[in-house]
C-alpha positions as CSV (number, residue, x, y, z in Angstrom):
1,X,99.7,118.3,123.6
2,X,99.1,114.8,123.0
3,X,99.8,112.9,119.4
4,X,101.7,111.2,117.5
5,X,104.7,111.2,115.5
6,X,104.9,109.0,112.3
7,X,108.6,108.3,111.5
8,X,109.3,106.2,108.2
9,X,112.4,104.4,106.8
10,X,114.4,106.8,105.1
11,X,117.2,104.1,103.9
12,X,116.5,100.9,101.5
13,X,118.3,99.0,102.8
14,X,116.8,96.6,106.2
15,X,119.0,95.7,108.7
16,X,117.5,93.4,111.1
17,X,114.2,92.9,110.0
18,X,110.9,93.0,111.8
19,X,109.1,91.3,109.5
20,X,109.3,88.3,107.5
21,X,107.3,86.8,104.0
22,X,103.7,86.2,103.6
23,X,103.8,82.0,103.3
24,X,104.7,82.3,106.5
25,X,101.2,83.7,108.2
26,X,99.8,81.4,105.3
27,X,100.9,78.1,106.8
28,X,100.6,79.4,110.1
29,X,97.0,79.9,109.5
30,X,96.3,76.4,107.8
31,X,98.5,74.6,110.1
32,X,95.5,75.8,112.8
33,X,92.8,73.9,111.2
34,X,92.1,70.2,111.9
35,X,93.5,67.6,109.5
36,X,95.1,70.5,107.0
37,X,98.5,70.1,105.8
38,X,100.1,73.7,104.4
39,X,101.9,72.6,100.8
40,X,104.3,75.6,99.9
41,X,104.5,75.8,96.1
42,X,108.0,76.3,96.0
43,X,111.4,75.7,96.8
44,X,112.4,73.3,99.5
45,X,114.4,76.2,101.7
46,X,110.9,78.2,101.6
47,X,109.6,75.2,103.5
48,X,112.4,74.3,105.4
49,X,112.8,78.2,106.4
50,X,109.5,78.2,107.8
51,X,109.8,75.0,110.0
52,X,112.9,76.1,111.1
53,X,111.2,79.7,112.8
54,X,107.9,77.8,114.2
55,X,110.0,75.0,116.1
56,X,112.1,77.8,117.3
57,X,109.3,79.4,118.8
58,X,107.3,76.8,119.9
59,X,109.6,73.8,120.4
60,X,107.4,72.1,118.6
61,X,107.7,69.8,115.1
62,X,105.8,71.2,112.2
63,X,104.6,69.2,109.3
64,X,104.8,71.2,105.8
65,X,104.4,70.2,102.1
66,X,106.3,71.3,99.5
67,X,106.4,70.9,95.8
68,X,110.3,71.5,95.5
69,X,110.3,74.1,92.4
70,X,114.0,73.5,90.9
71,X,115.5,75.0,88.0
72,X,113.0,72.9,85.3
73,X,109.9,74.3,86.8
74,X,111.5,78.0,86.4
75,X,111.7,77.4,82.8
76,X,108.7,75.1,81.9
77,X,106.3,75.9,84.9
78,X,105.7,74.1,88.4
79,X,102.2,72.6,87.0
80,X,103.5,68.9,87.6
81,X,104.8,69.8,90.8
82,X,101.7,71.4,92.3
83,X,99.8,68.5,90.7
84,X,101.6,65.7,91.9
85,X,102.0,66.9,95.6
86,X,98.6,67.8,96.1
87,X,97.3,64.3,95.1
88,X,100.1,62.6,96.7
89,X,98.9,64.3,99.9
90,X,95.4,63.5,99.5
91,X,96.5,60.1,98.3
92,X,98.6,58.9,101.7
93,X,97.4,61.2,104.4
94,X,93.8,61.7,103.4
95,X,93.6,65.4,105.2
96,X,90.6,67.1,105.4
97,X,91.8,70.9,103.9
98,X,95.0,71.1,102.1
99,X,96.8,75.1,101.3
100,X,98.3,75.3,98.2
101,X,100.8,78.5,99.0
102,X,102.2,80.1,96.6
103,X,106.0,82.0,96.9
104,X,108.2,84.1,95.3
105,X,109.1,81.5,92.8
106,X,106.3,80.2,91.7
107,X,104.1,83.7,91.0
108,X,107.4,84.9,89.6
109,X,107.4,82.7,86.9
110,X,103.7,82.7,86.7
111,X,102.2,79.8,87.8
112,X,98.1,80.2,87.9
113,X,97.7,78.5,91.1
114,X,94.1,78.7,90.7
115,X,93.7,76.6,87.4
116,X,96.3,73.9,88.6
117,X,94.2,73.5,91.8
118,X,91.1,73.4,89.9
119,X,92.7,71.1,87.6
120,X,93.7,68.4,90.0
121,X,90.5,68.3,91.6
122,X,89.2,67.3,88.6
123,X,91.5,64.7,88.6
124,X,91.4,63.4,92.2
125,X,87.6,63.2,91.4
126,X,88.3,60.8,88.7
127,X,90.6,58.8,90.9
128,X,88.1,58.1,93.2
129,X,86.1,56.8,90.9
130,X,88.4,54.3,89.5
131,X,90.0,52.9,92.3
132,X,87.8,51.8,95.2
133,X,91.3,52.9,97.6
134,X,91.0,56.2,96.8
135,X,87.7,56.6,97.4
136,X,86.9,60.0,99.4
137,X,90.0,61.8,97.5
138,X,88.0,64.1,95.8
139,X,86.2,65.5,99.3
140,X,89.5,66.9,100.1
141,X,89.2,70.8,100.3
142,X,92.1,72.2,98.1
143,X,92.6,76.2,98.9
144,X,95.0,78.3,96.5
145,X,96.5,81.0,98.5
146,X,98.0,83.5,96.7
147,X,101.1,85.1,99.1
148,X,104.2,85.9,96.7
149,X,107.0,86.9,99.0
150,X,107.7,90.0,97.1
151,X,105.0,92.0,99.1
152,X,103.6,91.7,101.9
153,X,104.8,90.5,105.4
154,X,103.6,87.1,107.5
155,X,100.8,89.4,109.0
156,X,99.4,90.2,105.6
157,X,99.9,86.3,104.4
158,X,98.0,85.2,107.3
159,X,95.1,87.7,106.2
160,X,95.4,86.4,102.7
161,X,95.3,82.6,104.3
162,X,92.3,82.9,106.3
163,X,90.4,85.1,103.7
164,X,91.3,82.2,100.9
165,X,89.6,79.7,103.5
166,X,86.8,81.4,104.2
167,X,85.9,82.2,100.3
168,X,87.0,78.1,99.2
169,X,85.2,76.5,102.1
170,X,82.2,78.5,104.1
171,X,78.7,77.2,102.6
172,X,75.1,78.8,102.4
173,X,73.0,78.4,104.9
174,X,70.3,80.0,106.0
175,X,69.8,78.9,109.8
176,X,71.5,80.1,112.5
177,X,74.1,78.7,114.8
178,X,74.3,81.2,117.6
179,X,78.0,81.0,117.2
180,X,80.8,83.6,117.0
181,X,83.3,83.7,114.8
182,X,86.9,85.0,116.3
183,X,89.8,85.3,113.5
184,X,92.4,85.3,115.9
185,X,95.6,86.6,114.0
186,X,99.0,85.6,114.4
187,X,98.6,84.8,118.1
188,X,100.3,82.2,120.7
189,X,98.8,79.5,121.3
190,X,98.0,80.9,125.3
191,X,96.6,83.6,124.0
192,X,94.1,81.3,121.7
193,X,93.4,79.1,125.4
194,X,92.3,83.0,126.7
195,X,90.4,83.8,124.0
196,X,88.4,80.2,124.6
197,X,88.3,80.7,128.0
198,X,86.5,84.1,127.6
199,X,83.8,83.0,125.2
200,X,83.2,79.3,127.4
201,X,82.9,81.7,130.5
202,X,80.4,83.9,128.8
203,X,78.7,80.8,127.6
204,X,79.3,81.2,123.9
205,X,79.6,79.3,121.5
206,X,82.6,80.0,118.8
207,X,84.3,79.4,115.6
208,X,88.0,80.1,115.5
209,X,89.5,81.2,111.9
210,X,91.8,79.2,112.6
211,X,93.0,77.7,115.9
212,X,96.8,76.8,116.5
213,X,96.0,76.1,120.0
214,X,96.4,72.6,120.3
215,X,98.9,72.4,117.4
216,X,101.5,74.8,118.7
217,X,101.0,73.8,122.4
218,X,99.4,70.2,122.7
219,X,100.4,67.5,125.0
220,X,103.3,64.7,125.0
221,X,101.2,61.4,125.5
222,X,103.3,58.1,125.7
223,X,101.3,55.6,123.9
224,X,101.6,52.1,123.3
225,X,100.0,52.9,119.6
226,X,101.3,55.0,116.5
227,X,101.2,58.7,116.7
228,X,98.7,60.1,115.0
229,X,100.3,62.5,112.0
230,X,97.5,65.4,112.2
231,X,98.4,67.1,115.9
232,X,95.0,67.3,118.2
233,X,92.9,70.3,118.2
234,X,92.0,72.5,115.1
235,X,88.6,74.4,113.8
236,X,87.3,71.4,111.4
237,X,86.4,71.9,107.8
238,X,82.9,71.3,109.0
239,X,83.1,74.0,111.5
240,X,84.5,76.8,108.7
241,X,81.5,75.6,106.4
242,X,79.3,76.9,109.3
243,X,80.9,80.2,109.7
244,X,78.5,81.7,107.3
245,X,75.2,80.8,109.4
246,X,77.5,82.7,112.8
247,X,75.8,85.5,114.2
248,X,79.3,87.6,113.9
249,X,82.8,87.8,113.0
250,X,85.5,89.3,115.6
251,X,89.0,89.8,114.2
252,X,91.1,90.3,116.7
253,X,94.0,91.8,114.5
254,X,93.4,93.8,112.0
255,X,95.4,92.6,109.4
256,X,93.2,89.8,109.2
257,X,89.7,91.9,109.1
258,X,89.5,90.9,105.1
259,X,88.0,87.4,106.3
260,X,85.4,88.9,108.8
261,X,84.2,91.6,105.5
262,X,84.4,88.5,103.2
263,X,81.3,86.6,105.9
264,X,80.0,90.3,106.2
265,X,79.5,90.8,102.2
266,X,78.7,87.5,101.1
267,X,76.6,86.1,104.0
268,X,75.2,89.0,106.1
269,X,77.1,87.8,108.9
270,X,77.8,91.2,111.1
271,X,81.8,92.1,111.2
272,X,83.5,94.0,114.4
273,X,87.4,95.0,113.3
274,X,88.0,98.5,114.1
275,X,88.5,98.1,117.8
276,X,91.9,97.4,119.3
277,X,92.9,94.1,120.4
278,X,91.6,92.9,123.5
279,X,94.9,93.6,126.0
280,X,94.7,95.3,128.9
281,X,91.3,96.6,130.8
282,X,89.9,98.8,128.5
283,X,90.6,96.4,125.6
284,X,89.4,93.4,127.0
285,X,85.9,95.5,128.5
286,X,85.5,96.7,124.5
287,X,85.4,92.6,123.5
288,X,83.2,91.6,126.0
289,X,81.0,94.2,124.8
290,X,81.3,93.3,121.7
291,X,80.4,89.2,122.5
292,X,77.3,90.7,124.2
293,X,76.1,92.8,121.1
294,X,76.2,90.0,119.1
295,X,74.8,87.1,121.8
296,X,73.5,89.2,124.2
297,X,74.9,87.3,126.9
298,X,75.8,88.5,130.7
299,X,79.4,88.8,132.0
300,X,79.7,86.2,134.8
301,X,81.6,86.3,137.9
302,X,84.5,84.9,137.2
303,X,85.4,87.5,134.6
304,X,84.4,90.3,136.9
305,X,87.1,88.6,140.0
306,X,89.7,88.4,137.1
307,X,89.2,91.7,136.0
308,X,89.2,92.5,139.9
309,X,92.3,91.0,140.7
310,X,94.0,92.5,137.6
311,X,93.1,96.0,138.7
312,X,94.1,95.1,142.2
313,X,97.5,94.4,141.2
314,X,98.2,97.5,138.8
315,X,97.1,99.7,141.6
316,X,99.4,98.0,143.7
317,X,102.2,98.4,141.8
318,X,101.2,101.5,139.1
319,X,102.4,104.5,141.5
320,X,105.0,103.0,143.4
321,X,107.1,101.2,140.8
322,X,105.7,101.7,137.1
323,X,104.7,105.2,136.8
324,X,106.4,107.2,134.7
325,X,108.8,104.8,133.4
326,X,109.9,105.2,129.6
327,X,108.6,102.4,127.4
328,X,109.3,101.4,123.8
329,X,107.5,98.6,122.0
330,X,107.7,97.1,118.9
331,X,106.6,93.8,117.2
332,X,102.8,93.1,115.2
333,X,101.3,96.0,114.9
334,X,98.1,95.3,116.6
335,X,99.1,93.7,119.4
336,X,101.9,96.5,120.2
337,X,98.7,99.1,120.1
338,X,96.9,97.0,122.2
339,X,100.1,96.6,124.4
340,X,100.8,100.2,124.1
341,X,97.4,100.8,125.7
342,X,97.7,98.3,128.8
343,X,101.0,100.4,129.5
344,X,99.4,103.6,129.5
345,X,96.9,102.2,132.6
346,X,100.0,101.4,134.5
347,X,100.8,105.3,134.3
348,X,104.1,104.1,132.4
349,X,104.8,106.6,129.4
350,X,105.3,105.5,125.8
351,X,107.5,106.9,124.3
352,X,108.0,105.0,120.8
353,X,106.3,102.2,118.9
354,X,107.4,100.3,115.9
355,X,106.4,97.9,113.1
356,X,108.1,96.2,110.5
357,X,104.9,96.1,108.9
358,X,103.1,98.8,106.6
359,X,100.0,98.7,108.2
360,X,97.9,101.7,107.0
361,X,95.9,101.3,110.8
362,X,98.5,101.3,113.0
363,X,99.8,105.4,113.3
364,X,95.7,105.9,113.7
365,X,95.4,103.2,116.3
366,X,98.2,104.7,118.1
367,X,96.8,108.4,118.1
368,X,94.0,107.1,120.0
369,X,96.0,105.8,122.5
370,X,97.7,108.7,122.6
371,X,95.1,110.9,123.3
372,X,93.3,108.5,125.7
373,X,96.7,108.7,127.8
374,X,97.8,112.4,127.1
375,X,100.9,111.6,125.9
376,X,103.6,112.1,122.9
377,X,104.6,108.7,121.2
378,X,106.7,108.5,118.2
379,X,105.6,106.0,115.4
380,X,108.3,103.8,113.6
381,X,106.2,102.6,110.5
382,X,107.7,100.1,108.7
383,X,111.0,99.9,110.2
384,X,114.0,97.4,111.3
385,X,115.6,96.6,114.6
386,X,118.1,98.5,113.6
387,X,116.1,101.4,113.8
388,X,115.3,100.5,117.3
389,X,118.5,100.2,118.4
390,X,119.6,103.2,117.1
391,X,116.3,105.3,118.8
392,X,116.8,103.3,122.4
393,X,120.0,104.4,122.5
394,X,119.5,108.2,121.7
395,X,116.5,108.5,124.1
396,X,116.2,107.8,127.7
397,X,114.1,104.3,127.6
398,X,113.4,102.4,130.8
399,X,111.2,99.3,129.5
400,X,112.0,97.9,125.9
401,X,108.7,95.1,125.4
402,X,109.6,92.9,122.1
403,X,111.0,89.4,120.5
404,X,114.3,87.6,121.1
405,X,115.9,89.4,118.6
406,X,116.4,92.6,120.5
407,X,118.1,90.7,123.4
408,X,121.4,91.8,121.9
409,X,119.9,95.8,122.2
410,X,119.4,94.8,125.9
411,X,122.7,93.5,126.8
412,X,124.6,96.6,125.2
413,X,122.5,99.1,126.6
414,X,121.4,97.6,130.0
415,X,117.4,98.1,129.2
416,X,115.7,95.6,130.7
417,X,114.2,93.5,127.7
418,X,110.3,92.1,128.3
419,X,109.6,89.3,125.8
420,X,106.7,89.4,123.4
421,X,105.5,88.4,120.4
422,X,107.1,86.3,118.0
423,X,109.6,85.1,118.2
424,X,110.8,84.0,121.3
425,X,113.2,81.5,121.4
426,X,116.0,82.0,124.1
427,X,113.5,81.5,126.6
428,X,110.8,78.7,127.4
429,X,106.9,78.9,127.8
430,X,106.4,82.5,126.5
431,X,104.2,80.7,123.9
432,X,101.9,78.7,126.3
433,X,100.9,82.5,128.0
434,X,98.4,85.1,127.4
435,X,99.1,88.9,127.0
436,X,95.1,89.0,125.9
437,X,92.5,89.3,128.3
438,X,92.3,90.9,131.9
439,X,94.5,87.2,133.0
440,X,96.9,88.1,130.0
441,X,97.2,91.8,131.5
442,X,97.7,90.4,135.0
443,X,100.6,88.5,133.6
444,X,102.2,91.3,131.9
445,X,101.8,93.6,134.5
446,X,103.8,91.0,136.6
447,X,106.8,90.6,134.0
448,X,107.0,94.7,133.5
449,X,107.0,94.9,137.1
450,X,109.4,92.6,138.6
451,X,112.2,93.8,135.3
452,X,111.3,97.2,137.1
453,X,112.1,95.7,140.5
454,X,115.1,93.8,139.1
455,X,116.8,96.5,137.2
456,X,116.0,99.7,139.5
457,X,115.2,98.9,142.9
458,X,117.5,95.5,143.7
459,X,120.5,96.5,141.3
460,X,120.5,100.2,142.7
461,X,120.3,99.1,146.2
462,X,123.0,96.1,146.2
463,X,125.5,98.7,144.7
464,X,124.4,101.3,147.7
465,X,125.3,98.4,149.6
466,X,128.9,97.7,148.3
C-alpha cells in the first residue's frame, strides 16, 4: 500500500546541516530587486558568511551592507549603527529599495528594527530638504525584515523577505494591470529565465517577487566606461508597487506563500500556493493551468513541442534504463516534492526524501506523490546529511539527486551523485539551468540518465570486458 513514512531527528545535535539562517533567503530575496542593496544588521562575519556561500554558488560577486554590531552595540544597542548605514547608503549609492535585516545579534539584544527604520526616514526626509545634494534621499524605500537566526532556515527568511516587501512597498490601486505575479522562491537563476520564458510564450505579462535572474547570472561586458554598481536586471520598486492591481499571485514554493496571502488579504488579488512546484509534466501542466485561470490565455505551440519532446525522451529512456531504479533526494523542500514527482514519471522508485527544513507541507506534499505513483517513500523531516548518509548506506539506493555537499556520500559509497539545488559549487553552470518547466525536466531526465548509463551500463560492461 502506498504512503509515507515521516522519520524525525531523534538526536540534538546536527551534523552536516541542510539548512542554513534566515538572513540568508532575506538578502537573497532583496538582492533580486533592481537598485536594492540587502544591509544585514549585524556582525560583519553575518555578512561576509553570506557572500562567501552566494559566490560559491554562482561565481558571482555580491554586494552586501552591513552595520558591523561589535561589542558596544551588545551593551548600548545597534541604533547608531542601523542609522548611520542606512543613510550612508542612500547618501552614496542612491538605491531604489534598501533591506534592513535583522540577525541573531541584533534581535537578541533587542533592537526595534521597525522604530530605527522609521526613525531614519524621518531623518533622510529632513536631509533632503536641507541640502540640495541629497535631494531624492527620502524616496528611498527602507524595508525592516525581521529574520533572527535563532529560528527559522534561509527558506523561511526568504518568505519573511518577500512578505516584508510586499507589506512596505505594494500601493492601492484600483485598476488592473493584467499581470501575474510569480514569487519565485529560492530558485537559480535558469530556473527564473524558464519561468520568463513560460509566461512570454503564453503572452503574459508578469511580476517577479523578486527576480535574481540577471543578478546571479548576468553577462561580462568590457566597457570603455565604469561599471555600473547595481548588476542589470531586477523587478523595480515601481513594478512591486503594482503587484497589488495583478490579477494573481503564483508562489512557486511554498515557503514563500505568506507574500501571495498578504496581496490576497489586503488587495483582493487571487493567490494559487497549494500546488506543487512546476517540475516535471504533471507539475508544469498544473502551472499553465493555473496562468490560464487567471489570464485566460491559450498554450501555444511551442510549449506543446517542448512538452513533446520531453515526453519523447522519457519514453525513450523510462523502461530501458530508469525504471525501477532506487532514488533518494533531499534539498528545499518544495522543489525535492516537485523532483520527487518528475522521478516517479520516469518509472524510477523513491525511496526517501529529506529536508533540513521544518516545513509543516512537505510529508503531505509527498503522500500525494506517493499515492499518485503507488509507492512507499520515507520522509526525513528536518534532518542533516548526516542522516542521509547514514540511510544511503543501510538501503539499496541507485540515484542520490542533491547539493555539493553530499559528493563526499558519493565517493564512499559509489552512488552516482546528480547535482541540485543549492549549493553547487564543485561544478560549473548548474546555476545558469532549469529543473522547472517541461525544458527543465528534459534536462534532468538527461543528467539522471546518462549517471544511469555511466555507472551501470559502461562501468559493468568495461569490467565484463577485462
Amino acid at each position: 500500500m502506498s504512503g509515507v513514512n515521516v522519520i524525525n531527528r531523534e538526536r540534538n545535535l546536527i551534523v552536516n546541516p541542510l539548512k542554513t539562517c534566515q538572513p540568508l533567503g532575506a538578502m537573497y530575496a532583496v538582492i533580486g530587486v533592481s537598485r536594492g542593496i540587502p544591509m544585514v544588521h549585524g556582525s560583519q562575519g553575518c555578512s561576509s558568511f553570506v557572500r562567501y556561500h552566494l559566490a560559491r554558488h554562482f561565481r558571482e560577486p555580491v554586494e552586501i551592507a552591513v552595520s558591523s554590531l561589535h561589542e558596544a552595540a551588545a551593551v548600548f544597542g545597534g541604533r547608531k549603527n542601523i542609522n548611520s548605514g542606512i543613510k550612508n547608503i542612500a547618501i552614496r549609492y542612491k538605491p531604489d529599495l534598501i533591506g534592513a535585516i535583522t540577525t541573531c545579534s541584533s534581535e537578541i539584544i533587542g533592537d526595534d528594527v521597525f522604530g530605527f527604520v522609521d526613525t531614519t526616514n524621518k531623518e533622510l526626509a529632513e536631509l533632503s530638504k536641507e541640502k540640495q545634494e541629497y535631494a531624492g534621499v527620502e524616496k528611498v524605500k527602507v524595508v525592516p525584515i525581521p529574520t533572527p537566526s535563532f529560528v527559522g532556515t534561509h527558506y523561511s527568511g526568504y518568505g519573511v523577505a518577500v512578505n516584508s516587501i510586499i507589506q512596505t512597498v505594494t500601493e492601492i490601486n484600483d485598476e488592473e494591470n493584467g499581470k501575474v505575479n510569480i514569487i519565485p522562491g529560492l530558485l537559480n537563476p535558469g530556473d527564473v529565465k524558464e519561468l520568463k520564458h513560460i509566461l512570454n510564450s503564453l503572452n503574459v505579462g508578469h511580476i517577479m517577487l523578486t527576480d535574481v535572474s540577471d543578478a546571479f547570472d548576468g553577462p561580462l561586458r568590457p566597457s570603455i566606461q565604469e561599471t555600473p554598481f547595481y548588476p542589470k536586471g531586477g523587478v523595480t520598486v515601481d513594478e512591486i508597487k503594482n503587484a497589488s492591481s495583478s490579477s494573481g499571485t503564483i508562489s512557486i514554493c511554498k515557503y514563500a506563500s505568506q507574500g501571495a496571502k498578504t496581496l490576497e488579504s489586503t488587495h483582493n488579488v487571487p493567490a494559487i500556493t497549494d500546488d506543487l512546484a512546476p517540475i516535471g509534466i504533471k507539475g508544469t501542466d498544473q502551472f499553465l493551468r493555473n496562468i490560464q485561470v487567471l489570464t485566460d490565455c491559450e498554450v501555444p505551440e511551442k510549449l506543446l513541442d517542448e512538452r513533446g519532446l520531453t515526453l519523447d525522451m522519457m519514453a525513450d529512456v523510462s523502461a530501458r534504463y530508469l525504471h525501477g531504479r532506487k532514488v533518494a533526494i533531499f534539498g528545499d523542500p518544495s522543489l525535492t516534492t516537485g523532483l520527487a514527482r518528475l522521478i516517479s514519471e520516469l518509472s524510477m522508485e523513491v525511496v526517501m526524501v529529506c529536508s533540513g527544513a521544518d516545513e509543516k507541507s512537505f510529508p503531505e506534499d509527498m503522500e500525494l506523490v506517493a499515492k499518485e505513483s503507488g509507492q512507499n517513500i520515507d520522509v526525513l523531516q528536518e534532518q542533516d546529511l548526516r542522516a542521509v548518509e547514514v540511510y544511503v548506506k543501510e538501503n539499496d539506493i541507485d540515484i542520490l539527486i542533491g547539493n555539493s555537499d553530499a559528493r563526499f556520500i558519493s565517493y564512499d559509497t559509489g552512488i552516482p551523485l546528480i547535482r541540485f539545488g543549492y549549493p553547487v559549487y564543485d561544478r560549473v553552470g548548474y546555476h545558469s539551468q532549469p529543473i522547472l518547466g517541461y525544458r527543465g525536466a528534459k534536462r534532468m531526465t538527461e543528467l539522471i540518465t546518462n549517471a544511469v548509463l555511466e555507472k551501470y551500463y559502461e562501468e559493468k560492461h568495461w569490467k565484463l570486458q577485462q
